[in-house]
Steps between C-alpha positions, in 0.01 A plus 500: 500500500279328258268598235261342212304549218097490552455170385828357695650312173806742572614567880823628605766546806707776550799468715660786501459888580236688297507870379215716601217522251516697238187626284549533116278694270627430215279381164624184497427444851139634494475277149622196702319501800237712461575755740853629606711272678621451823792268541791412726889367356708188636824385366407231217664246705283551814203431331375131438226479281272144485293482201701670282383271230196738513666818481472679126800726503495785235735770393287762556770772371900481372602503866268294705249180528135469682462125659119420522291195577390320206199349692349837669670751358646625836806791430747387718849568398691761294877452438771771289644255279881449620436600835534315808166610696108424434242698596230332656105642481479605877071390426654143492652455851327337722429627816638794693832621341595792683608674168388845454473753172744717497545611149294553137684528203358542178233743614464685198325261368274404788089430391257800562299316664728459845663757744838400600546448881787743704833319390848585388429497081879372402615334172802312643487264770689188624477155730 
C-alpha cells in the first residue's frame, strides 16, 4: 500500500496489515483537517515514510502528535505518543485499498452540518 501528500514532497509504503477505517469527530480532528477524519492504523514499523524532511509533526494534545506536509499542508499522520502504531489519513492512499468504515468515535461532537452514515459509533478500537 502506498500513499502521499497532494503535492508528493511526502509519499509513503506500508508493509504491513492495516486496521479498518475509523471516522473521528472529534474538535481537534474537524480543527485539523477541516472535516472529520477518516483514517486507517499500521504498526509504526510497517510504515516507511520518504520525505519526512517535509513532515511538521505537532503535539496536538498531552497524548498524541499530527504529522503534516510542510509544503501542501496535506494531514497525513496522527501518532499517541509512546505507542507503537500510526494512523494513516485513509484520503492519502493511493488507489483502491479495500478498507472499509466501520466505526465513528467522537460523535458527540460531530459538525451540524453532516449526517453520519449507518456505522457501529464505538470509542475503542484496535489494529
Amino acid at each position: 500500500m502506498r500513499g502521499s501528500c497532494l503535492c508528493g514532497q511526502v509519499t509513503y509504503e506500508i508493509n504491513g496489515p492495516l486496521r479498518s477505517v475509523v471516522g473521528c469527530h472529534c474538535n481537534q480532528c474537524r480543527k485539523a483537517t477541516g472535516h472529520f477524519v477518516a483514517a486507517t492504523q499500521t504498526r509504526t514499523e510497517h510504515l516507511q515514510i520518504n520525505g519526512q524532511d517535509n513532515i511538521t509533526w505537532i503535539q496536538s494534545s498531552e497524548n498524541a502528535k499530527r504529522g503534516f506536509c510542510a509544503t501542501c499542508g496535506s494531514p497525513l499522520f496522527w501518532r499517541e505518543l509512546d505507542c507503537d502504531n500510526t494512523s494513516v489519513m485513509a484520503g492519502t492512499l493511493d488507489g483502491e485499498t479495500g478498507l472499509t468504515m466501520d466505526r465513528q468515535i467522537h460523535t458527540e461532537s460531530k459538525g451540524d452540518y453532516y449526517t453520519l452514515p449507518d456505522v457501529d459509533t464505538v470509542e475503542q478500537s484496535t489494529l
